[in-house]
C-alpha positions as CSV (number, residue, x, y, z in Angstrom):
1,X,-4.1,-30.1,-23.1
2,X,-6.3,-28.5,-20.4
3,X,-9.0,-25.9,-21.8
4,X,-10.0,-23.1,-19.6
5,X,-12.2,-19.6,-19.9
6,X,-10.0,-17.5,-18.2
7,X,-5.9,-18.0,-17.1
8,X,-4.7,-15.6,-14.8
9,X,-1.2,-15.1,-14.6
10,X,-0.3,-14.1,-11.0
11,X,-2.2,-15.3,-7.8
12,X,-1.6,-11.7,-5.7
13,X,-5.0,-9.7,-4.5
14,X,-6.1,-8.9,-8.3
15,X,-5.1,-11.9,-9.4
16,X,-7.3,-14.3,-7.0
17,X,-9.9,-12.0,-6.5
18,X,-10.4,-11.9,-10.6
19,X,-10.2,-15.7,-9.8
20,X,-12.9,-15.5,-7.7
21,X,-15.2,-13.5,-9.4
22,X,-14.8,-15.5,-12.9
23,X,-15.8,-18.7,-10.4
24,X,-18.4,-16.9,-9.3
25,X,-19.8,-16.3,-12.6
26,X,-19.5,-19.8,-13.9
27,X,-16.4,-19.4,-15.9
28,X,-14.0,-22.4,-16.1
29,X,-11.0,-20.7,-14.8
30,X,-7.2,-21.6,-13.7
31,X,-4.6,-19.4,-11.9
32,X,-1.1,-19.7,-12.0
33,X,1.7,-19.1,-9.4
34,X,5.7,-19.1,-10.0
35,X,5.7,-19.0,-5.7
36,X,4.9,-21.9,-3.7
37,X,2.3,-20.1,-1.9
38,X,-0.8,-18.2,-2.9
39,X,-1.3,-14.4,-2.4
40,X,1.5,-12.7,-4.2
41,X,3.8,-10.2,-3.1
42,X,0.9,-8.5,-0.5
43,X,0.0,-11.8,1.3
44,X,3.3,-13.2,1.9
45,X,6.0,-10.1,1.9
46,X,4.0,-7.1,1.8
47,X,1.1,-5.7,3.0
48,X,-0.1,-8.2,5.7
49,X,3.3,-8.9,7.1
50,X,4.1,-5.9,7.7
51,X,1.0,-5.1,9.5
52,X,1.2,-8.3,11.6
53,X,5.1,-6.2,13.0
54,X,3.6,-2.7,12.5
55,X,0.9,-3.9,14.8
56,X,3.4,-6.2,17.3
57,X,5.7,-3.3,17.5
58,X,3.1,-1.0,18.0
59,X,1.8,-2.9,21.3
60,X,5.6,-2.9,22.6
61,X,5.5,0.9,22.5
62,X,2.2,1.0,24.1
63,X,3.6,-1.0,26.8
64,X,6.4,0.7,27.2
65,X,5.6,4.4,27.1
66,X,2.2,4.6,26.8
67,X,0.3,2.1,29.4
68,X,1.5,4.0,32.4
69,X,-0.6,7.2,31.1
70,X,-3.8,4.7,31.7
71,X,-2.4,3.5,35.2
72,X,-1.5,0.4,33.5
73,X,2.0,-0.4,35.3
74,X,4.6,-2.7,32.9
75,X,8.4,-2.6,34.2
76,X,10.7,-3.9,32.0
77,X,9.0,-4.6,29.2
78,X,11.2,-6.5,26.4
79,X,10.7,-7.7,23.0
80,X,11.4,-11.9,21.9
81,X,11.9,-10.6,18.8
82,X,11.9,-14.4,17.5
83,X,8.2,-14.7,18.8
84,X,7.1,-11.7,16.9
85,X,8.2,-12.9,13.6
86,X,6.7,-16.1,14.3
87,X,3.6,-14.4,14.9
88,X,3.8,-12.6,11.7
89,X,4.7,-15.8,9.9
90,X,1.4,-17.3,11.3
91,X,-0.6,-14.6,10.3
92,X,0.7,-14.7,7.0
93,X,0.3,-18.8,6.9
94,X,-3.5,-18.0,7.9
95,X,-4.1,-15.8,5.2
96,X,-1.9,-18.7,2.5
97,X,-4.8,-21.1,3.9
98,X,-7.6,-18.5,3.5
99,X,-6.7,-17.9,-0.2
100,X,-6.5,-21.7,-1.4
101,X,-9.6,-22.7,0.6
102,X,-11.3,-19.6,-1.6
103,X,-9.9,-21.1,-4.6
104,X,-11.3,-24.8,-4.1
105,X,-14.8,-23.0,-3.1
106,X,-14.9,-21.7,-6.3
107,X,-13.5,-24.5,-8.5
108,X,-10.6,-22.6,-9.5
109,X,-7.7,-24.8,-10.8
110,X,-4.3,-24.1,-9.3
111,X,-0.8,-24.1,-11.1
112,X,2.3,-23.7,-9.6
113,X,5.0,-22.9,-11.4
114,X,6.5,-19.8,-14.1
115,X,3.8,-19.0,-16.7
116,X,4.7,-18.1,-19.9
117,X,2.4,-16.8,-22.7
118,X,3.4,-18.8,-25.8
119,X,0.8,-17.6,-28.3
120,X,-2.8,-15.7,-28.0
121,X,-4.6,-18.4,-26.2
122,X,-2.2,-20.9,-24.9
123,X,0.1,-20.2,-21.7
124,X,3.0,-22.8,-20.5
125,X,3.4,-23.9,-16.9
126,X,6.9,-24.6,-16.3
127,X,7.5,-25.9,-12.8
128,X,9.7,-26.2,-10.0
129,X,10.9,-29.5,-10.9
130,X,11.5,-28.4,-14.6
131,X,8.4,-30.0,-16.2
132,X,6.3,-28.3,-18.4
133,X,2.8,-28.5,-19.6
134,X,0.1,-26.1,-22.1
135,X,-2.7,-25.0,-21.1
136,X,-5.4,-23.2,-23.4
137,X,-8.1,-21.2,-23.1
138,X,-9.8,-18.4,-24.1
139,X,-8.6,-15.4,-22.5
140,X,-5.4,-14.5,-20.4
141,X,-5.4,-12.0,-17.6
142,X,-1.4,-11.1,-16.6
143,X,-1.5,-10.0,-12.9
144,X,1.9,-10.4,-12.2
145,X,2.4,-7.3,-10.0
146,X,5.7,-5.6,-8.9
147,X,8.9,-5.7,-7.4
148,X,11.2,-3.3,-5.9
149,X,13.3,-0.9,-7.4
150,X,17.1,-1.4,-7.5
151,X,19.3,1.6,-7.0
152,X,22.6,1.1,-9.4
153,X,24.8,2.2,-6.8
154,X,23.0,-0.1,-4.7
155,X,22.3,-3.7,-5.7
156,X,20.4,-5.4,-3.2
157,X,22.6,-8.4,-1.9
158,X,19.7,-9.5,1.0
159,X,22.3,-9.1,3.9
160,X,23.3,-5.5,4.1
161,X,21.5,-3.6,1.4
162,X,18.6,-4.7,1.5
163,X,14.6,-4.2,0.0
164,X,11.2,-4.4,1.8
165,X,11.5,-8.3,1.8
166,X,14.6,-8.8,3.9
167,X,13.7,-5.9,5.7
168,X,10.3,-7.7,7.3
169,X,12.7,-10.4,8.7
170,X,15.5,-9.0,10.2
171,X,16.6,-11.6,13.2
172,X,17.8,-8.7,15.6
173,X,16.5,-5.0,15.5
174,X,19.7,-3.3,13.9
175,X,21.7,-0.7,16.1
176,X,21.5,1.5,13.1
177,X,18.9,1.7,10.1
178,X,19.3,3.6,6.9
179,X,16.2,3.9,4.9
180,X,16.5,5.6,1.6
181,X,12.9,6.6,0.6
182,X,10.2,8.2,2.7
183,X,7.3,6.6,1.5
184,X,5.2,4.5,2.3
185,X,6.8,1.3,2.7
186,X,10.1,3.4,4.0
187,X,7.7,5.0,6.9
188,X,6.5,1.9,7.7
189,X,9.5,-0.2,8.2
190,X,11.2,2.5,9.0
191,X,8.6,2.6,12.2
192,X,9.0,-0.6,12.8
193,X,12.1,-1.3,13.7
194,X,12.2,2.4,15.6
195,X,9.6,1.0,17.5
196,X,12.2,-1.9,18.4
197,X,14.8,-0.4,19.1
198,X,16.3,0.8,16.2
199,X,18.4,4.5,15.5
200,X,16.4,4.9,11.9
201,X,17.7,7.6,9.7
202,X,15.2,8.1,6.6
203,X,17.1,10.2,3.6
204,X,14.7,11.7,1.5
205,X,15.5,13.1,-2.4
206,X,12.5,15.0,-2.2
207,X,11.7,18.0,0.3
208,X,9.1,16.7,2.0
209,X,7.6,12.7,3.0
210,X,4.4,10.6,1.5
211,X,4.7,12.3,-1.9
212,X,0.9,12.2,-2.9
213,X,-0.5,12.7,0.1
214,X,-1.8,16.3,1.5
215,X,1.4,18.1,2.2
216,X,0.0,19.9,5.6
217,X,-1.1,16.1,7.1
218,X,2.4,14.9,5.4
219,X,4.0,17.2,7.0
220,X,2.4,16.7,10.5
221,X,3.1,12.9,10.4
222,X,6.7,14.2,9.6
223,X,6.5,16.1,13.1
224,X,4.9,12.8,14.6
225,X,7.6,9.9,13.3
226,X,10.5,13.1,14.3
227,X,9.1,12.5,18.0
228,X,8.7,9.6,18.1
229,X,13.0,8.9,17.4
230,X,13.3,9.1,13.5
231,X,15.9,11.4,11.9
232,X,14.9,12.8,8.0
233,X,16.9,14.6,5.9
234,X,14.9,16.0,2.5
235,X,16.0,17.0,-0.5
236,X,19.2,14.2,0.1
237,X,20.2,12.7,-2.8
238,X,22.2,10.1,-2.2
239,X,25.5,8.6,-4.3
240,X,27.0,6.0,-3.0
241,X,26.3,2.9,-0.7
242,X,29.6,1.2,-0.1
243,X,29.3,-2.5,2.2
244,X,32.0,-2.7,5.0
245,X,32.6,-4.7,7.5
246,X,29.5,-6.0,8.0
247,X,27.9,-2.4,7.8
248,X,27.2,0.5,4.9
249,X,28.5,3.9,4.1
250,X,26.1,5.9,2.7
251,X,26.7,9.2,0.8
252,X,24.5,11.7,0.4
253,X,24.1,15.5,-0.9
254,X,22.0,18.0,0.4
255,X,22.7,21.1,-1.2
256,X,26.2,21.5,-1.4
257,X,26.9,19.9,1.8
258,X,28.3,15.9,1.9
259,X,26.6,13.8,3.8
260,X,28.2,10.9,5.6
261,X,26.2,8.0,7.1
262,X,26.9,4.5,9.1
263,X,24.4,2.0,9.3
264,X,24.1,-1.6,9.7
265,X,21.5,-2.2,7.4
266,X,20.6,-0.1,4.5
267,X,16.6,-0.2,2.9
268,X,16.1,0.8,-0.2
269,X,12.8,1.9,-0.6
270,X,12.6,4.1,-3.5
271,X,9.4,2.3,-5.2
272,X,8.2,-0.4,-7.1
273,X,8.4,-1.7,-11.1
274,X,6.0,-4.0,-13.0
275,X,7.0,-7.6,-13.0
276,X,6.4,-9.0,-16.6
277,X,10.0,-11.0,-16.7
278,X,9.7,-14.4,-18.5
279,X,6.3,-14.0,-19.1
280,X,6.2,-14.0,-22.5
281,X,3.6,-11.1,-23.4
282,X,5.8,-8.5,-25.9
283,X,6.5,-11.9,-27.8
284,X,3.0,-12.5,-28.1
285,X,2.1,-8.8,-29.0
286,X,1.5,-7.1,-26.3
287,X,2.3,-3.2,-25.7
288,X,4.4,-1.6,-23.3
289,X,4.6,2.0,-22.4
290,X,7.8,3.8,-21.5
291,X,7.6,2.5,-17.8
292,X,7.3,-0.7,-19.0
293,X,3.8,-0.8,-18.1
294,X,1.3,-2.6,-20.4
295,X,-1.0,-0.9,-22.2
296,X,-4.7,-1.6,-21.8
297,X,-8.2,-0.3,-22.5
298,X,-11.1,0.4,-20.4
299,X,-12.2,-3.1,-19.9
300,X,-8.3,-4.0,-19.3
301,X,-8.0,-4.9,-22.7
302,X,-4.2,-5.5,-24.4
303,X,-4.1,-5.0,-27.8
304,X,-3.8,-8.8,-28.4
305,X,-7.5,-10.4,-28.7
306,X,-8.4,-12.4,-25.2
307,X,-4.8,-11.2,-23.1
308,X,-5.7,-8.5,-20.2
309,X,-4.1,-7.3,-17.5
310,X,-4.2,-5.7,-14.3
311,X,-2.9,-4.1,-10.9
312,X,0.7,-2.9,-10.5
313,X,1.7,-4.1,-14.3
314,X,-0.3,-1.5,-15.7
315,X,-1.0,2.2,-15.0
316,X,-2.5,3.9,-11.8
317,X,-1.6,3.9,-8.1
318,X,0.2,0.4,-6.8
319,X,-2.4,-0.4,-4.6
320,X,-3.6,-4.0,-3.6
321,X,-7.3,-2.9,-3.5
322,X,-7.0,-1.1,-7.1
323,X,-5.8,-4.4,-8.3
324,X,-8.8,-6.4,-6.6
325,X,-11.3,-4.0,-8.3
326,X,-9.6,-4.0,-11.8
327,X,-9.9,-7.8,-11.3
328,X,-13.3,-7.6,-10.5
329,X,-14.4,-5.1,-13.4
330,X,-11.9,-7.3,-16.2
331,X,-13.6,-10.4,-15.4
332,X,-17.0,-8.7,-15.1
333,X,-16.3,-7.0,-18.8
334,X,-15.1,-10.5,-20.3
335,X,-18.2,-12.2,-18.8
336,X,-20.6,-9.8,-21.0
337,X,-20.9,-7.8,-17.9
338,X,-20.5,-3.6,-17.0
339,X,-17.6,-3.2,-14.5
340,X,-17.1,-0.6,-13.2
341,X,-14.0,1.4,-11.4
342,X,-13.6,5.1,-10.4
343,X,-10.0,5.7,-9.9
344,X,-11.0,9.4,-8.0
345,X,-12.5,7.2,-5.3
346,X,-8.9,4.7,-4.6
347,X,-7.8,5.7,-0.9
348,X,-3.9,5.8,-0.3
349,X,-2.7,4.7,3.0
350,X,0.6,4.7,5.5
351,X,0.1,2.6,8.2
352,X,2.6,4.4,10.8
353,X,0.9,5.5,13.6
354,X,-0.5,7.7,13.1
355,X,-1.9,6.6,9.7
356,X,-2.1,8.6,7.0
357,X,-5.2,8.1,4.5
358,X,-6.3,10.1,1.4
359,X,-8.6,10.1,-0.9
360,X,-8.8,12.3,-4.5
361,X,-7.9,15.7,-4.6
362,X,-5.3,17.3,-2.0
363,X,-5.2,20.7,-2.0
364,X,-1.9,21.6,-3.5
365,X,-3.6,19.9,-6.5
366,X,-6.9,21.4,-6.5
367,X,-4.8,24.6,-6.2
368,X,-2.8,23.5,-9.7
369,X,-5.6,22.8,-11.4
370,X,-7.2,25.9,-10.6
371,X,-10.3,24.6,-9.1
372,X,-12.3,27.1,-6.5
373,X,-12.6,25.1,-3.4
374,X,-12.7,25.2,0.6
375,X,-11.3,23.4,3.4
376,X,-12.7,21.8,6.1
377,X,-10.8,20.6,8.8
378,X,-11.2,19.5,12.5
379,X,-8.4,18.1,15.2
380,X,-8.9,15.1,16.8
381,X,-7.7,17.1,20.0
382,X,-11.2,18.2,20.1
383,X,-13.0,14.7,19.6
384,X,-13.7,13.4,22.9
385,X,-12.9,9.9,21.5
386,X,-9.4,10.5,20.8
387,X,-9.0,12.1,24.1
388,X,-10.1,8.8,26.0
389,X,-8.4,7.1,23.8
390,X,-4.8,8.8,24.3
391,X,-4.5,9.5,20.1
392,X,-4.8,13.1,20.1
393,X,-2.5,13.5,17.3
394,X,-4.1,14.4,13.6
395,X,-6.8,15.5,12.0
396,X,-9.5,15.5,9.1
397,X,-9.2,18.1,6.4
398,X,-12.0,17.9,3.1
399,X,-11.5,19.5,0.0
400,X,-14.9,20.6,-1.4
401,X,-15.9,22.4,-4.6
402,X,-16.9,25.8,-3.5
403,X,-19.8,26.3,-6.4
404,X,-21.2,22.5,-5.4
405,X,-20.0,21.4,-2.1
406,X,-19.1,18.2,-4.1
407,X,-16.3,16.6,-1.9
408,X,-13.5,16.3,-4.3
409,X,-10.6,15.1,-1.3
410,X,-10.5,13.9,1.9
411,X,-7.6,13.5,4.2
412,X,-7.4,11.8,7.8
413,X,-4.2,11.5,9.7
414,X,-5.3,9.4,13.0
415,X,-4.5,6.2,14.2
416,X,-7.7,4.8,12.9
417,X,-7.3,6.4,9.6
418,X,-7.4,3.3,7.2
419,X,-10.7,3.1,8.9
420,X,-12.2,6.5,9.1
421,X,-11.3,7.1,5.4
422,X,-14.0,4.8,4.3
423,X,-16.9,6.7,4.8
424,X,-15.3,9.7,2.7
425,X,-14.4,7.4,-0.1
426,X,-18.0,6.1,-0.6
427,X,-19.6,9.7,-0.5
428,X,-17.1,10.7,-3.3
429,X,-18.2,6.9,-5.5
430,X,-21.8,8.6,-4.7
431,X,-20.9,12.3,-6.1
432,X,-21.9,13.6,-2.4
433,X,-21.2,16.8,-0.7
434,X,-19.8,17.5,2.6
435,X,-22.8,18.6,3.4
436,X,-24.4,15.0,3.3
437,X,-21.8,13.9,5.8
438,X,-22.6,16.8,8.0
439,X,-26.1,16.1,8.1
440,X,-25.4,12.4,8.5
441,X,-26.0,11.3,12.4
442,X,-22.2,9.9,13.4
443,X,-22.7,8.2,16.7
444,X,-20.9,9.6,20.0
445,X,-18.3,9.2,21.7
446,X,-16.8,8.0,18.0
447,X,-13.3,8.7,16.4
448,X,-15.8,9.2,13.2
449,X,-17.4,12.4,14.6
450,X,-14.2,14.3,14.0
451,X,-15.1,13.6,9.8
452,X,-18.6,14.8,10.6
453,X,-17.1,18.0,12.4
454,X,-14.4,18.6,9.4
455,X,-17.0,18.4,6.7
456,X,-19.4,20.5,8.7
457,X,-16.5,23.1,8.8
458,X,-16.1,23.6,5.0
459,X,-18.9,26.0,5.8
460,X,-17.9,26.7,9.1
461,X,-20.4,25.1,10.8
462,X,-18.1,22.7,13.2
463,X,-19.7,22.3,16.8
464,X,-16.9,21.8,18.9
465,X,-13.9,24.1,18.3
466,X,-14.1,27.1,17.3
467,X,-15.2,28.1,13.5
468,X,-12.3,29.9,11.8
């Protein structure tokens, strides 16, 4: 029987980056994977294929509409839709390679098949071929993320009705989309294939898109993606998705109205659950809260000796980089070491264009915890980047405590927000002010001035519009 220090349960971005870190510190470690390729849901159906066709589709609309505003002249431009996807396919194959050459580098053992926890300490490998074999070791980490959520009234059947998954591989842009969620993975497919050629509808139950983000940038990327060709309806809840001919009905109420709609393809893209099927861990002891979530402590810490876990299986945001951090700190903590996460300094992103980034408090929830604070905010109509750059839309709005000037939120809609939001999320790890990015030199002409000019403006101090 093989002995290890540390068995991690899942091979997705908190899952090999724990790997990593435990092979960086000397610790005799294995990872197992159900999948036959490394990376987990984010590598190979998530995050980075979808931003391989967010960014594809992107370019077709630059060529398109957008080019001619530079005197760049493209008739006719078309889409081999077949070459895209093969594109994203070899991004994602890049990335597969990437993640195993990490592993060997750090004399990580690889397992692929179903791992099963069949006692503290000991973890079966059943794989694809039906053989098993034990492994032991010391401590178990479960990073076995998430998968979508199901509607009852519509089961996924990967033709029609269909999740993120099917949804990144569509062989022809369908004449008609129905996406039922206006998150971020709704937005972002949704944007896709509008992008492509699409007619996306997006129904909403809530009134208003990117629950969690600020609601006046949600609200103008609403106004944005509208433009652009997507139709919204909020506060829709919908019934019914009935599969004919090929295509979907779906029902809807909004108020007491009945909403009819026709679609060829339906997403669902209501959210995301923790993956622990099969896995063996409430056998073996392990808690669950009532969203089937485990339970852990601060150092990720089940309430079985030596079995951890991390990432989308227990609480906090579903973020890939929140699970590559708990990794990080778990490993850290089992290694004797202090890790260390602050979960008021996580950025949340939609990668539409434009993106929408955030970072800690929004207002509406300063407001509800009755916190005194001011706004700073500037437009990137007034950044002389964004207006050689043709990406006027947007802007950057901080939340800062009005007694300290400590930042508490920052918010960026752009369509280098992913980027910009960076510098914001370090000054909040650091406990700075807006103040401190204010005085901070920002080079010119940069898309980053505009975050210099919207924290300078929580005391109404910005240079280039004017102070109101």
């Amino acid at each position: 029987m093989d002995k290890f220090d540390i068995v991690i349960i899942g091979s997705g971005p908190g899952g090999y980056v724990a790997a990593i870190r435990a092979g960086q510190l000397g610790l005799k470690t294995a990872i197992i994977e159900k999948d036959k390729e490394l990376g987990g849901t984010c590598l190979n159906i998530g995050c980075i294929p979808s931003k391989a066709l967010l960014a594809s589709s992107d370019h077709f609309v630059f060529a398109k509409k957008e080019a001619v505003k530079h005197g760049i002249m493209i008739e006719n431009a078309t889409v081999d839709l077949n070459k895209m996807l093969q594109r994203k396919d070899k991004v994602v194959k890049t990335m597969n390679t990437g993640v195993r050459s990490l592993m060997k580098t750090n004399k990580v053992t690889t397992f692929e098949g179903l791992g099963t926890i069949t006692a503290p300490g000991k973890v079966s490998v059943k794989g694809s071929d039906g053989s098993t074999q034990e492994i032991e070791t010391k401590n178990i980490i479960i990073a076995t993320g998430s998968v979508p959520v199901e509607l009852p009234f519509a089961k996924f059947d990967g033709k029609t009705i269909v999740s993120s998954t099917e949804a990144l591989s569509f062989t022809d842009p369908p004449k008609k989309l129905m996406v039922i969620g206006a998150g971020a993975i709704g937005l972002e497919l949704g944007s896709v294939w509008n992008r492509l050629g699409s007619e996306v509808t997006i129904l909403e139950f809530l009134p208003r898109i990117a629950v969690g983000f600020d609601l006046e940038l949600s609200n103008l990327l609403q106004r944005a993606l509208t433009a652009q060709g997507i139709t919204f309806h909020l506060e829709a809840k919908v019934s019914a998705v009935e599969v004919n001919n090929g295509g979907a009905t779906t029902t809807a109420a909004k108020g007491s109205e009945q909403l009819k709609f026709e679609a060829d393809k339906v997403l669902v893209s209501v959210g995301r659950k923790p993956f622990s099927a099969g896995l063996g861990a409430e056998q073996a002891g392990v808690e669950f809260d009532e969203k089937k979530r485990i339970k852990v402590d601060k150092r990720f810490k089940t309430i079985v000796d030596g079995i951890y876990a991390i990432g989308d299986v227990i609480a906090g945001p579903m973020l890939a980089h929140k699970a590559e951090d708990e990794g990080i700190a778990c490993v850290e903590g089992i290694a004797g070491k202090d890790g260390h996460i602050n979960y008021d300094a996580i950025a949340g992103i939609i990668y539409t264009n434009p993106e929408l980034a955030g970072v800690g408090l929004t207002e509406e929830q300063a407001k509800e915890q009755g916190i005194e604070y001011r706004v700073g905010k500037f437009p990137f109509r007034a950044n002389g980047r964004a207006v050689a750059n043709e990406e006027l839309d947007g802007m950057v709005k901080f939340i800062a405590d009005a007694k300290t000037d400590r930042i508490l939120g920052a918010h960026i809609l752009q369509h280098a927000a992913s980027e910009l939001i960076a510098e914001a999320v370090s000054v909040i790890e650091f406990g700075g002010s807006s103040e401190d990015i204010g005085r901070t030199t920002h080079a010119h002409p940069t898309l980053s001035e505009a975050v210099k000019e919207a924290a300078l403006n929580v005391e109404k101090r910005a240079l280039h519009i004017l102070n109101r």
